[in-house]
C-alpha positions in Angstrom: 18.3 16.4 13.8 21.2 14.8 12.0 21.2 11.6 13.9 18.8 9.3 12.8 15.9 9.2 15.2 13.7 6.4 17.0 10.5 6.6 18.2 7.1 5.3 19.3 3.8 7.3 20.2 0.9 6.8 22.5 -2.6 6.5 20.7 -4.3 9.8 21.5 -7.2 10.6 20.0 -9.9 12.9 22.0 -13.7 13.4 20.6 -15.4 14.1 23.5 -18.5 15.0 22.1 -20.9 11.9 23.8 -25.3 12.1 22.6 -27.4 9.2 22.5 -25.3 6.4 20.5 -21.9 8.4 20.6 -19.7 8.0 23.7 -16.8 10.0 24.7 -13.6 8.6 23.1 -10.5 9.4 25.3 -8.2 7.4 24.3 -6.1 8.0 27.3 -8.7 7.5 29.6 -10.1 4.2 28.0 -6.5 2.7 28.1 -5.7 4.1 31.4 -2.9 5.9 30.4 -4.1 8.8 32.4 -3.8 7.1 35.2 -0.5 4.5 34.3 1.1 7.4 32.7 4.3 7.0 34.5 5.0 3.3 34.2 4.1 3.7 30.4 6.8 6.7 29.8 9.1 4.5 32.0 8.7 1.8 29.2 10.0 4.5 26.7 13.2 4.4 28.8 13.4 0.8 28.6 13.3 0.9 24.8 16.0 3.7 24.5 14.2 5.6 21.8 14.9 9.3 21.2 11.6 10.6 21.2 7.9 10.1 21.9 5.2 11.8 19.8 2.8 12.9 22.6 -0.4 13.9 22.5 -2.3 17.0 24.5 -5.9 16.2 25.1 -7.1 19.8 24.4 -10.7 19.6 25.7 -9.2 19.1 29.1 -6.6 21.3 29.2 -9.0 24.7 27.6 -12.1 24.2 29.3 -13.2 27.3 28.6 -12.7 29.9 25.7 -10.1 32.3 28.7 -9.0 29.4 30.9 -6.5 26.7 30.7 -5.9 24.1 32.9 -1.9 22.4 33.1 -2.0 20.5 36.4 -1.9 17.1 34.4 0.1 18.4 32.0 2.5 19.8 34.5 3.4 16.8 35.8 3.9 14.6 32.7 6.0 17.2 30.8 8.1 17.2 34.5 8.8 14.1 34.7 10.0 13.7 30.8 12.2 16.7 31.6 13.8 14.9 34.5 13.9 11.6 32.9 15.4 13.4 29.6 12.7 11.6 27.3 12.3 14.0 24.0 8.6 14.7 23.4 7.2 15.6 20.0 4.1 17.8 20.9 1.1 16.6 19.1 -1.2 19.3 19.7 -4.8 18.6 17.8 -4.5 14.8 17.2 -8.2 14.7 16.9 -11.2 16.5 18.0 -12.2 20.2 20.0 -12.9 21.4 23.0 -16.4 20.9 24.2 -17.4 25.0 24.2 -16.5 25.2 20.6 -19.5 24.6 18.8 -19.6 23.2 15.4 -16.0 22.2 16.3 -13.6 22.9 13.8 -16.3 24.5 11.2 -16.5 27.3 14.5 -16.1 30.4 12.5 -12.7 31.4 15.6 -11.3 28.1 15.2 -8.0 29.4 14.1 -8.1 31.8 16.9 -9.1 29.7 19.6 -6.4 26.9 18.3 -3.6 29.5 18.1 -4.5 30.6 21.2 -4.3 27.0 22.8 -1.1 26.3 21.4 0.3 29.9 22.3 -0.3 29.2 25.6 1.4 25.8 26.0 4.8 27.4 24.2 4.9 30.0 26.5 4.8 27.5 29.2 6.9 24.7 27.9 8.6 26.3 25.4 11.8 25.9 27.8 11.9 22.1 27.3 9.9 21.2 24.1 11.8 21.9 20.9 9.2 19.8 18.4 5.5 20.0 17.9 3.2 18.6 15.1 0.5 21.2 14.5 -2.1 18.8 13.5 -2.4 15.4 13.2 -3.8 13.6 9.9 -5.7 16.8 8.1 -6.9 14.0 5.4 -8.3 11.9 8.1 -10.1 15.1 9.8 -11.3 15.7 6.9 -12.6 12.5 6.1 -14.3 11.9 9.4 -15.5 14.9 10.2 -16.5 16.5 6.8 -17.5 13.8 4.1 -18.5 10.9 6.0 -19.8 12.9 9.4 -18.8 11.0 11.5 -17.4 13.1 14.2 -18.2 16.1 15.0 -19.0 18.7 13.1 -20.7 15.9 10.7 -20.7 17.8 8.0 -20.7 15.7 4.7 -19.8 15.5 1.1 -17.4 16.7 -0.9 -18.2 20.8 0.2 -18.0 19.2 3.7 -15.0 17.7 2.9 -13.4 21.0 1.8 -14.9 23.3 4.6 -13.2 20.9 7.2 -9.7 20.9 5.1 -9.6 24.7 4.8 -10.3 25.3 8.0 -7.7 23.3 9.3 -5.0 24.1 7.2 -5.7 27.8 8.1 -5.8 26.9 11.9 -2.2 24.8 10.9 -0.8 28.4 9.3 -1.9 30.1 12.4 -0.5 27.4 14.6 3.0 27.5 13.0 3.2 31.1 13.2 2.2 31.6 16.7 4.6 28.7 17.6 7.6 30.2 15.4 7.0 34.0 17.4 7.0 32.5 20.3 10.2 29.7 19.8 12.0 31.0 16.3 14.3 27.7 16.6 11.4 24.9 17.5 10.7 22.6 14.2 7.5 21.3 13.2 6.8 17.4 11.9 3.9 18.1 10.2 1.7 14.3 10.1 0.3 13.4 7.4 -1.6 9.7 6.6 -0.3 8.0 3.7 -2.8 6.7 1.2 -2.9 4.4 -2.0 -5.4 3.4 -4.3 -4.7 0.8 -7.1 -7.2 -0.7 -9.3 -7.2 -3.0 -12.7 -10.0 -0.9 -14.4 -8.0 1.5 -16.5 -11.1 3.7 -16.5 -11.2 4.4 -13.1 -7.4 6.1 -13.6 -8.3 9.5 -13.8 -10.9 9.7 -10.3 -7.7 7.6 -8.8 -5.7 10.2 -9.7 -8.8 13.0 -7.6 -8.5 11.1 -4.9 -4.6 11.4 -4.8 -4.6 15.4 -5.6 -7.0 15.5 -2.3 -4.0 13.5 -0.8 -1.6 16.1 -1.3 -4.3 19.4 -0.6 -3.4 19.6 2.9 0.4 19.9 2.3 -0.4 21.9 -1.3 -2.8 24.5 0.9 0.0 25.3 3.6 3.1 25.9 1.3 1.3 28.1 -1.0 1.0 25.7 -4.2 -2.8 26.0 -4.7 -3.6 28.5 -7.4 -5.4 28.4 -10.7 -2.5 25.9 -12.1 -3.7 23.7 -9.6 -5.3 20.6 -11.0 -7.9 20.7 -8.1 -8.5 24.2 -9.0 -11.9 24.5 -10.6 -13.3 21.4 -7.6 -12.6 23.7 -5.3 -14.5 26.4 -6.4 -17.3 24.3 -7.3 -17.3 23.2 -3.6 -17.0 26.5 -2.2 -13.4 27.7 -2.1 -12.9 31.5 -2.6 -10.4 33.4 -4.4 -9.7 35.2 -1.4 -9.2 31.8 0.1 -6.6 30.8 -2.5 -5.3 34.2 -2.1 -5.1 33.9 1.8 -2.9 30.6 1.5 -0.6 31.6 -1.3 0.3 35.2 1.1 0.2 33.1 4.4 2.4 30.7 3.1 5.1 27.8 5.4 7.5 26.2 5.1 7.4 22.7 6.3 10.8 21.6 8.4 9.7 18.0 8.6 7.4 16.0 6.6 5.3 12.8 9.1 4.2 10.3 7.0 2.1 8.0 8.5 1.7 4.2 6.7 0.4 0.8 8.2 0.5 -2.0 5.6 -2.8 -3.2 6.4 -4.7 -0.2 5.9 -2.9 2.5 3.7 -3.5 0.3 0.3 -7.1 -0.2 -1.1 -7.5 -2.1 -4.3 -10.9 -0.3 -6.5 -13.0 -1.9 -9.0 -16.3 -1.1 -10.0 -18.8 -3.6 -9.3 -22.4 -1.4 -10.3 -20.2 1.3 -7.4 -17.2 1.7 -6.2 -15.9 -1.4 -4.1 -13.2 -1.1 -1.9 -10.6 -3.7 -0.9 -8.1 -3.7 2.2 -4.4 -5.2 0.7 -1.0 -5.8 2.4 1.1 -2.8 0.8 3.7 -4.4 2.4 7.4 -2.0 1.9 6.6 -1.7 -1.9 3.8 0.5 -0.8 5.6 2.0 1.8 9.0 3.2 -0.8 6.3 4.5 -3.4 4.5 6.6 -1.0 7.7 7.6 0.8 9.0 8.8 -2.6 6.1 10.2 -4.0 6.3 13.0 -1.3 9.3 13.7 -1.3 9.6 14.0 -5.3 6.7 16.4 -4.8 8.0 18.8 -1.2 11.6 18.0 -1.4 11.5 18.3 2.7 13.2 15.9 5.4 10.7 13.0 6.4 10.1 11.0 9.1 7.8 7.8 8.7 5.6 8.9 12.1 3.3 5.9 12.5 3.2 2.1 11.4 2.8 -0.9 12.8 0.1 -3.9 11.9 -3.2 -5.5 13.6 -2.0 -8.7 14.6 -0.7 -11.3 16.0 2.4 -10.3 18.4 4.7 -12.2 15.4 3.0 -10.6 12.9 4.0 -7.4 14.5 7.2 -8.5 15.1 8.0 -9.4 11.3 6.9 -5.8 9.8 9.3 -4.3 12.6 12.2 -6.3 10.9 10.7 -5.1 7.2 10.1 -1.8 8.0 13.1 -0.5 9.6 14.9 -2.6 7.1 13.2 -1.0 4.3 13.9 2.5 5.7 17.2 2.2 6.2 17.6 1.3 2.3 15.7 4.3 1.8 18.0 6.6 4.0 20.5 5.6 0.6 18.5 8.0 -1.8 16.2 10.2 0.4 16.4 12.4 3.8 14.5 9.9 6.2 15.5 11.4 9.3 13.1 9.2 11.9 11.1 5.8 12.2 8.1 5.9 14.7 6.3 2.6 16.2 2.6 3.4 16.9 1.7 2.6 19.3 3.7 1.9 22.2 1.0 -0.2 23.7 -2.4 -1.1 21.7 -4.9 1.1 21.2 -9.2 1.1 21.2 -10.9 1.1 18.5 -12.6 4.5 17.3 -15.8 1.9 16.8 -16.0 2.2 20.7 -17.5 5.8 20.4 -20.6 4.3 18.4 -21.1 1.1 20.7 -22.6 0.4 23.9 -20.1 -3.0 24.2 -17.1 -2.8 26.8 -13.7 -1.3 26.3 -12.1 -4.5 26.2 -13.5 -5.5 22.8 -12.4 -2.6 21.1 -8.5 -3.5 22.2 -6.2 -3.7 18.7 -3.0 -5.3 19.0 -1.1 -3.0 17.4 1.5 -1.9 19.9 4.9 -3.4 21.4 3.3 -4.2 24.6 -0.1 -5.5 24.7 -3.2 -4.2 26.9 -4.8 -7.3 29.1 -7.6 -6.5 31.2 -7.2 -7.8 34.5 -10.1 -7.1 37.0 -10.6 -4.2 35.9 -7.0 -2.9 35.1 -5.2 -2.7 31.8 -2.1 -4.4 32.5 0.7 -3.5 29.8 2.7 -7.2 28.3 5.9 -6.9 26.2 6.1 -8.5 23.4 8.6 -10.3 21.1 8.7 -6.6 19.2 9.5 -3.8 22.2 12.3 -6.6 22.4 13.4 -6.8 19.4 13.4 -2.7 18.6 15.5 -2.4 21.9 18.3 -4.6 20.0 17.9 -2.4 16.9 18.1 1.0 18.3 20.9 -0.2 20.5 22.3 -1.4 17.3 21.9 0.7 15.6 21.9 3.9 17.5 
């Protein structure tokens, strides 16, 4: 990966899990990508970029603990071989198959996760050199251990940490399955980017928690979490073992690439205390985006490659942080191994607030990507905009 890489991805989040109030959220399904999938991986071509980061919705494809299905999958991973478009594998992007109970808190979830991923290597292994193990382990975490708002809802900070050690184990046993299997295939591990500023000086040291819980995913995977760790005695408080800490210094990885995913509008919250904690959205802008950027890489020393951004807006809007972005990582390229620049996503996405609301699709619709999603009877019809123009001329450009 010595050429600098462009990309884009395809919003692909799958919770499945639907009970009174809570429908099924597939994205593919609820932007019609399952069915327009062709004409959308045609507009990949049309931008020229080297790869897509594509995501495998896992509840469909392992239906049952012992059976796969690939028919679906078959046919898109085809047709990128034939049309030469590079995939990067995102294989848990969010949310379990429907059989596992308790979701990722299921006791086998390592097991059943290595197995899934197994499986797909050993079928596509042929063609697909790059895989991301698991999507956003801070995120997972969030939503489905402290907050419960996916499944498993567990909750709190215990929550928190029995959704983050379970998935960096299942991540371990993901990477060593997928290394057996294809010693030469490279892993972007993806990661969401998160800062927290605030005026009140005495806030400082829970600002500085929140950014240790930051780094835990990547700290629990390459072996760094022992009793030096400054989240050390938390963790044991909220349930973590030694023979956990032991398991993840002796199981150790090492990461090839670092994804780093940042969107100026929501990766920067300002803090103050007003009686609690109140939290404000800010534009982090590219200052935001060169601390971050730095920060892990002072910290893993490992290649990075900025895996998601855009903004919620207007199509100009969008536009103009295409022109800062890529302008701001090719200054960074100067001082530290950026080795790839993803737009996400390719065409807007739905709103996760769908899965909690009875409203239709169509007002969940964020404009986000480079081609926007109008509803047209009762089709999603896919617009360019000024953007998907513009990053053709760069990546030509630029190559």
């Amino acid at each position: 990966m010595e050429k600098f890489q462009w990309g884009v991805g395809i919003e692909d989040t799958f919770v499945p899990q639907s009970e009174p109030g809570r429908r099924r959220l597939d994205e593919y399904e609820l932007t019609q990508h399952d069915g327009q999938w062709r004409n959308d991986l045609a507009l990949c071509q049309e931008l020229g970029v080297d790869f897509i980061r594509y995501g495998i919705p896992w509840y469909k494809v392992h239906p049952q603990p012992d059976r796969f299905r690939w028919e679906w999958v078959d046919e898109v991973m085809a047709w990128m071989q034939t049309k030469g478009l590079k995939p990067i594998i995102d294989l848990v992007h969010y949310g379990t198959p429907l059989w596992m109970k308790d979701a990722f808190l299921h006791r086998d979830y390592p097991k059943y996760v290595s197995a899934y991923v197994g499986a797909f290597a050993q079928r596509y292994g042929d063609f697909v050199q790059m895989y991301t193990p698991l999507n956003e382990p801070f995120i997972h975490a969030e939503f489905c251990g402290r907050t419960g708002r996916w499944p498993p809802y567990d909750t709190g900070d215990d929550g928190f940490i029995r959704l983050m050690k379970q998935l960096a184990r299942g991540a371990v046993e993901t990477v060593r399955t997928l290394k057996a299997i294809q010693p030469n295939s490279v892993m972007v591990h993806v990661e969401a980017t998160g800062l927290l500023v605030t005026k009140d000086h005495s806030m400082q040291p829970w600002i500085e928690h929140q950014q240790a819980l930051r780094f835990l995913y990547f700290d629990w995977i390459t072996g760094r979490v022992d009793s030096s760790h400054p989240l050390y005695e938390w963790l044991r408080v909220n349930g973590v073992s030694e023979a956990d800490f032991d398991w993840f210094v002796t199981h150790a990885i090492e990461v090839d690439v670092m994804g780093l995913n940042y969107y100026p509008d929501l990766s920067v919250q300002e803090v103050s205390l007003q009686g609690e904690k109140v939290f404000t959205d800010g534009w982090g802008g590219t200052w935001a985006l060169e601390q971050l950027l730095q920060s892990y890489y002072q910290r893993y020393q490992r290649p990075i490659m900025l895996t998601e951004t855009s903004t919620n807006g207007s199509a100009a809007q969008r536009l103009h942080w295409l022109e800062q972005s890529t302008k701001s990582i090719r200054e960074m390229r100067k001082s530290i191994p950026i080795i790839g620049y993803t737009w996400w996503p390719l065409f807007d996405l739905i709103n996760w607030d769908y899965r909690e609301s009875s409203d239709p699709v169509e007002k969940f619709v964020e404009p986000m990507g480079l081609w926007s999603l109008e509803k047209r009877g009762q089709v999603f019809q896919r617009t360019s905009t000024p953007a998907a123009e513009a990053y053709h001329r760069l990546i030509q450009s630029l190559g």
